[in-house]
PAZA-155632 format. One record per atom (N, C-alpha, C): residue in three letters; x, y, z. Coordinates in steps of 0.2 Angstrom, whole numbers, plus 5000, padded with zeros to 4 digits. Atoms other than C-alpha are relative to their C-alpha. Layout:
residues N
alaXYZ;...
***
This chain:
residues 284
unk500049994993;unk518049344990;unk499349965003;unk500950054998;unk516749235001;unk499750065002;unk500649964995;unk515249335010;unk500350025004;unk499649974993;unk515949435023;unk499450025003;unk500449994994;unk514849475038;unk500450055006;unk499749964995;unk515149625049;unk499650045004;unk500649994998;unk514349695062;unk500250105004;unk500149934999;unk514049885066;unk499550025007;unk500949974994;unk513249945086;unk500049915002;unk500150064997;unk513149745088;unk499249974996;unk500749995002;unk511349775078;unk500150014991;unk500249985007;unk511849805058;unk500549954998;unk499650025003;unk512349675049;unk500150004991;unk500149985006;unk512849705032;unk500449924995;unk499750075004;unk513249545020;unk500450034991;unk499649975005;unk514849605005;unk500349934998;unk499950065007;unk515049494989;unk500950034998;unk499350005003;unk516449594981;unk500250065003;unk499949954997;unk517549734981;unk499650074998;unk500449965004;unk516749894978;unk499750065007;unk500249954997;unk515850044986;unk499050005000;unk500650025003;unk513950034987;unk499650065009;unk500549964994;unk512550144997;unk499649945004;unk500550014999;unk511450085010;unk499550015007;unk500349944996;unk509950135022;unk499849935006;unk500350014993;unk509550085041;unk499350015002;unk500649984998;unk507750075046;unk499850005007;unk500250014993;unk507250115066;unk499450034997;unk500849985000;unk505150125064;unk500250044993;unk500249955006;unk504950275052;unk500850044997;unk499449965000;unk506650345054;unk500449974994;unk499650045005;unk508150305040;unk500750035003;unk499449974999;unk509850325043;unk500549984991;unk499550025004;unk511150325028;unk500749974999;unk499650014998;unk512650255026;unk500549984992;unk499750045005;unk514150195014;unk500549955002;unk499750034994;unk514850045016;unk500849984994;unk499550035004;unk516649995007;unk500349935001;unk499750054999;unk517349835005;unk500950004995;unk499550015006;unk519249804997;unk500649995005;unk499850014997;unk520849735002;unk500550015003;unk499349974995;unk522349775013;unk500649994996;unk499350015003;unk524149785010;unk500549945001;unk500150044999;unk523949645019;unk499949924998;unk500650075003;unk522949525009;unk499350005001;unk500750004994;unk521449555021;unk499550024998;unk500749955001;unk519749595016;unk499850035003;unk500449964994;unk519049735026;unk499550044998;unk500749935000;unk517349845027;unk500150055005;unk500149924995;unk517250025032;unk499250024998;unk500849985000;unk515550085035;unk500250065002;unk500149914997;unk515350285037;unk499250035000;unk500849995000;unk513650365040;unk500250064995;unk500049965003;unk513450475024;unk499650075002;unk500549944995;unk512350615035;unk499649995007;unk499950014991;unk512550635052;unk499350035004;unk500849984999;unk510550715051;unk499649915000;unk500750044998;unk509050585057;unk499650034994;unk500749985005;unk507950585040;unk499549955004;unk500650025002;unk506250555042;unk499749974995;unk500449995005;unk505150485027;unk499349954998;unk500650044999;unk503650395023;unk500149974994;unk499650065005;unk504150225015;unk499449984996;unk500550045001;unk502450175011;unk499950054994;unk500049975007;unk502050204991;unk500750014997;unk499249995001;unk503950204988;unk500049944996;unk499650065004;unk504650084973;unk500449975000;unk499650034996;unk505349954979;unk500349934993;unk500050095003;unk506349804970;unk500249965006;unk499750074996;unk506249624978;unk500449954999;unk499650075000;unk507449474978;unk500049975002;unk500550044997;unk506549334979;unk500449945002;unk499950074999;unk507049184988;unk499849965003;unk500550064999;unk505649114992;unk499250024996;unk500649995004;unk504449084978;unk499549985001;unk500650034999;unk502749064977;unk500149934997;unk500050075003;unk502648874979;unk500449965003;unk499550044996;unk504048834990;unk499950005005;unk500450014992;unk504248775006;unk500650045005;unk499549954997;unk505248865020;unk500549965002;unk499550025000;unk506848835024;unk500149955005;unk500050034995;unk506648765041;unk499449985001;unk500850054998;unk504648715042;unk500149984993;unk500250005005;unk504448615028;unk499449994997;unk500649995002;unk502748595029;unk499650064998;unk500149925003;unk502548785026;unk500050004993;unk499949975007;unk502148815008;unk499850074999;unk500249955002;unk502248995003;unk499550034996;unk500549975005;unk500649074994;unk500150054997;unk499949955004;unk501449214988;unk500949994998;unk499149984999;unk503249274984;unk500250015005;unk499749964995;unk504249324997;unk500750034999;unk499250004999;unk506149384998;unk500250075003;unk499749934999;unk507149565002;unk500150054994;unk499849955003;unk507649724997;unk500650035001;unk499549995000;unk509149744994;unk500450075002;unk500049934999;unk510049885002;unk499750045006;unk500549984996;unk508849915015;unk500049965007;unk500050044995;unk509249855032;unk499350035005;unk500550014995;unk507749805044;unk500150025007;unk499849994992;unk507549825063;unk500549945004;unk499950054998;unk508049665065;unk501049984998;unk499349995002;unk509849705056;unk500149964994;unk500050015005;unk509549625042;unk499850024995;unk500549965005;unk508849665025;unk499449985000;unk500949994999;unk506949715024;unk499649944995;unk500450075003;unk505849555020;unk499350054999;unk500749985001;unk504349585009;unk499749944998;unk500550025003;unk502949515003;unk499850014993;unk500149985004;unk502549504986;unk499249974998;unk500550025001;unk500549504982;unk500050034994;unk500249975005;unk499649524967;unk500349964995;unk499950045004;unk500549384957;unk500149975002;unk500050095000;unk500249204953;unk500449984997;unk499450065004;unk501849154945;unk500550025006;unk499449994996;unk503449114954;unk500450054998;unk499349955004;unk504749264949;unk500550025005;unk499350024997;unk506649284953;unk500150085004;unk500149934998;unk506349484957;unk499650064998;unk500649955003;unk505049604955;unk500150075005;unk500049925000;unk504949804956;unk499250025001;unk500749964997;unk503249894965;unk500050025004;unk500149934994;unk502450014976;unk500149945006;unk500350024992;unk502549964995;unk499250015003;unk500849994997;unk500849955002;unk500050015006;unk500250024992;unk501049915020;unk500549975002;unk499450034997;unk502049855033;unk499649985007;unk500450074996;unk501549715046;unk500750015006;unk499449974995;unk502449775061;unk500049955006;unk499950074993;unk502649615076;unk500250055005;unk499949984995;unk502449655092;unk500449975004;unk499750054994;unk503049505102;unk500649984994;unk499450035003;unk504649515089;unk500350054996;unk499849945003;unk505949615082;unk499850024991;unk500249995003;unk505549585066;unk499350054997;unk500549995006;unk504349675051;unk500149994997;unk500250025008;unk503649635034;unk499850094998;unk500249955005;unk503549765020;unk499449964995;unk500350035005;unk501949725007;unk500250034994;unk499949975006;unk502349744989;unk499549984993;unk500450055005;unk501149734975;unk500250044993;unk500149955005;unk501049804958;unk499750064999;unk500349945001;unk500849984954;unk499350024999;unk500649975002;unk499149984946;unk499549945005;unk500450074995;unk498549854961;unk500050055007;unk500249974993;unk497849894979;unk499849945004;unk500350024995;unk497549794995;unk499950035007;unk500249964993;unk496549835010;unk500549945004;unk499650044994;unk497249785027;unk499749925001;unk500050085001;unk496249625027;unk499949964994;unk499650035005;unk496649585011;unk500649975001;unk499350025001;unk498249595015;unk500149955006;unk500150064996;unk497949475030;unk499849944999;unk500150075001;unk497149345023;unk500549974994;unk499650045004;unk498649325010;unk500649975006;unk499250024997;unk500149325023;unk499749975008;unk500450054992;unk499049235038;unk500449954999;unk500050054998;unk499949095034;unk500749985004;unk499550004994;unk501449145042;unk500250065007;unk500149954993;unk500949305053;unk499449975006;unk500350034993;unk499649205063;unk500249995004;unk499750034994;unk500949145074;unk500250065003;unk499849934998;unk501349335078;unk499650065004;unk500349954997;unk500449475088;unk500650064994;unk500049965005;unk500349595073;unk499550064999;unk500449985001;unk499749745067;unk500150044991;unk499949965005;unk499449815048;unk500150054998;unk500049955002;unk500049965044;unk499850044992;unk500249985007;unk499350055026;unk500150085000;unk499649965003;unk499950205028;unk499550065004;unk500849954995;unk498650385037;unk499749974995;unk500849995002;unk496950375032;unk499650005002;unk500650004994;unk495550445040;unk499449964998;unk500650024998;unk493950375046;unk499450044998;unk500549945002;unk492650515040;unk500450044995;unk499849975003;unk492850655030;unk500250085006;unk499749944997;unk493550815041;unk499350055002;unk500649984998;unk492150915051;unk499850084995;unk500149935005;unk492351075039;unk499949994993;unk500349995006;unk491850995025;unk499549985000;unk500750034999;unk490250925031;unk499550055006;unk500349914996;unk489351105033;unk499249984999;unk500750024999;unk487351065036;unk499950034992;unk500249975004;unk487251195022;unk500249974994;unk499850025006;unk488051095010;unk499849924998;unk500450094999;unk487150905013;unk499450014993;unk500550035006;unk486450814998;unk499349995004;unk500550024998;unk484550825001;unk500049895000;unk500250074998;unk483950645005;unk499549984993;unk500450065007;unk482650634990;unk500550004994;unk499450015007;unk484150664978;unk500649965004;unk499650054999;unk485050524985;unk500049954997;unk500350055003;unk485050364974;unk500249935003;unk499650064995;unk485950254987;unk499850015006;unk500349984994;unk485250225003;unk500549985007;unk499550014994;unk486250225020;unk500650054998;unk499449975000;unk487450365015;unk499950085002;unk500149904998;unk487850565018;unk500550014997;unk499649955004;unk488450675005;unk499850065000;unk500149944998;unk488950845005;unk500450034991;unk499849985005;unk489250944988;unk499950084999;unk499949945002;unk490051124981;unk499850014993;unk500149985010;unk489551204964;unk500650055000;unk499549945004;unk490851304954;unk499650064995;unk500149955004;unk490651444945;unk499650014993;unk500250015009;unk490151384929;unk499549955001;unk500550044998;unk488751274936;unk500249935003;unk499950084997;unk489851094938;unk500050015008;unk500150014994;unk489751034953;unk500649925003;unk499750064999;unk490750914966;unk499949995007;unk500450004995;unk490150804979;unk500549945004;unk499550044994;unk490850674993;unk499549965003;unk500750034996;unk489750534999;unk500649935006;unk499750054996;unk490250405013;unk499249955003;unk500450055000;unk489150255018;unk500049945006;unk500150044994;unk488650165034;unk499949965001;unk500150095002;unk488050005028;unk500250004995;unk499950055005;unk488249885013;unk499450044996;unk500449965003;unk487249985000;unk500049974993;unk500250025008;unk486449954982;unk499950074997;unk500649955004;unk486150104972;unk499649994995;unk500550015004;unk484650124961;unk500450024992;unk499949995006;unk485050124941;unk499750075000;unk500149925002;unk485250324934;unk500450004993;unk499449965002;unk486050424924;unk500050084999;unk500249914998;unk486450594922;unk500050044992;unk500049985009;unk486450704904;unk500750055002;unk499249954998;unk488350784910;unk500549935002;unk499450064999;unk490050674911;unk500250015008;unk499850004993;unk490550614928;unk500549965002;unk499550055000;unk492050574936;unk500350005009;unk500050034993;unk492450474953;unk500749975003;unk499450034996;unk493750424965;unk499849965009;unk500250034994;unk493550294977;unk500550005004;unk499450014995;unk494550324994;unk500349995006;unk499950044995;unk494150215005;unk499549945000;unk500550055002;unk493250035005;unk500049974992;unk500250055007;unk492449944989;unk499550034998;unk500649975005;unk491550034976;unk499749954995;unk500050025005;unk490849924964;unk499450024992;unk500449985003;unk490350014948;unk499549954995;unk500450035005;unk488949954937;unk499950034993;unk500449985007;unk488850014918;unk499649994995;unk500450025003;unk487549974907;unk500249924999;unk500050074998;unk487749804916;unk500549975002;unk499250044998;unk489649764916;unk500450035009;unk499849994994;unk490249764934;unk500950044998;unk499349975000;unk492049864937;unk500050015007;unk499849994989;unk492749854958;unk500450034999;unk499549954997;unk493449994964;unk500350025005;unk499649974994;unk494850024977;unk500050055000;unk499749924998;unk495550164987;unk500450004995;unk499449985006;unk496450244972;unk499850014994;unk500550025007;unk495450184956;unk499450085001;unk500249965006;unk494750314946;unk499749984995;unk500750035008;unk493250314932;unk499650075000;unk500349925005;unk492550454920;unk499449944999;unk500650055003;unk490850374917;unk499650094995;unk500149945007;unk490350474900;unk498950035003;unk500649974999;unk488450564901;unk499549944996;unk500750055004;unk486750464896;unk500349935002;unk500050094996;unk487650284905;unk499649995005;unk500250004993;unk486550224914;unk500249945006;unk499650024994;unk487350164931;unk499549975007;unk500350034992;unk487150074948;unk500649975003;unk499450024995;unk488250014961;unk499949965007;unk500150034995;unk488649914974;unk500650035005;unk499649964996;unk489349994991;unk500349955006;unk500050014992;unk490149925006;unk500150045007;unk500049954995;unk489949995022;unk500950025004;unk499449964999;unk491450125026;unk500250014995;unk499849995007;unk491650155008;unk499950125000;unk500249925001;unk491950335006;unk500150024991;unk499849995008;unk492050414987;unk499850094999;unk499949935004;unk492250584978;unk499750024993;unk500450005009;unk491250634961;unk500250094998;unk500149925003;unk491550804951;unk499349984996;unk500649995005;unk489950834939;unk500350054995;unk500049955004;unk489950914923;unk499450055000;unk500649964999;unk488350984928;unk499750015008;unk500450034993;unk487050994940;unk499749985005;unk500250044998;unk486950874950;unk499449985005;unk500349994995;unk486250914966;unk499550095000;unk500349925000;unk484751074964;unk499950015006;
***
């Protein structure tokens, strides 16, 4: 059977290869709708499609960090179908099964890989929402990968430039919540090793301790170390740990157990927030 094309509301269109029964989901903004669509022929000869909504309830859900696979049909390296002077820097293609606003299926971006490939599976990061257009972009990178919002702008600027855009990455606050930043729990200032920041730390019961620092400028800490194991979660910005000399950059998400007796240093960017447990303690 050729491609058949059918349209649902004037607004969904669905494209069917063969006969058969298959799922697929509607996206308005945040909302999802479900649906089944069937393709198979008549008594007639005729090829027809029935689409029924499989739940007649409005889901909710938050698509961001969801596993997606893409099918790529435009590789890193080609030109676009209609500008040819446009060459692609990344992957791009859809997701199959996932109708956009635009009634088509949901176009991503795939970053975080330098070869051309025919389909790839990872987390969504983000979604690049156009203002002056019905369209959006999905971003997609590899699971054990992270891009900030302008990160992700300078990979896909070569075709959202022309657009009034905005990134979306998902919530994340700008500070830490005013009840965890109790006077009486502030890292003194001479036990700070890094200059421009404010942290606040709890002790446990058993003497560890865990603290929360955030940073108002671009920061260098001073070389230390501690006689207890320590471990960190960067949760916002760009950490860059130093351990006995070898650098490691930390995103929002990255995680590091730095063992006791290493002695450490870092480089911070301003807005970086981060979180430490201690095996000991840290703060008298």
């Amino acid at each position: 059977m050729d491609d058949k094309t059918t349209e649902k509301n004037s607004m969904i269109r669905i494209r069917a290869s063969k006969y058969g029964t298959s799922d697929f989901t509607v996206r308005d903004g945040e909302n999802e709708y479900h649906y089944t669509v069937k393709v198979y022929e008549d008594n007639g000869g005729h090829s027809q499609i029935e689409i029924a909504e499989k739940n007649q309830t409005q889901e909710k859900s938050i698509v961001i960090g969801r596993k997606v696979k893409v099918t790529v049909d435009r590789p890193l390296g080609s030109c676009h179908p209609k500008y040819k002077d446009m060459v692609y820097p990344v992957n791009y293609g859809y997701i199959a099964g996932i109708i956009a606003p635009d009634g088509e299926e949901q176009d991503a971006y795939i970053l975080g890989v330098d070869h051309p490939v025919d389909t790839f599976t990872g987390k969504m990061i983000a979604i690049i929402r156009r203002s002056d257009d019905v369209e959006e972009k999905w971003v997609v990178c590899p699971e054990d990968m992270f891009f900030t919002a302008e990160e992700i702008e300078q990979q896909v600027c070569f075709t959202e430039k022309y657009f009034a855009h905005e990134i979306i990455t998902g919530p994340r606050l700008e500070t830490f919540p005013d009840f965890m930043r109790s006077e009486k729990n502030i890292v003194p200032s001479d036990q700070q090793n890094t200059p421009h920041i404010e942290g606040y730390y709890y002790t446990g019961n058993d003497g560890s301790q865990a603290a929360f620092w955030e940073y108002s400028a671009d920061s260098e800490s001073k070389e230390h170390s501690h006689d207890y194991d320590e471990y960190m979660v960067c949760l916002s910005g760009e950490y860059t740990v130093i351990l006995d000399g070898k650098e490691t950059v930390l995103q929002p998400g990255d995680e590091m157990v730095i063992p006791k007796g290493t002695l450490q240093g870092a480089r911070v960017k301003k807005g970086t927030r981060t979180f430490h447990a201690f095996g000991g303690r840290r703060i008298k």
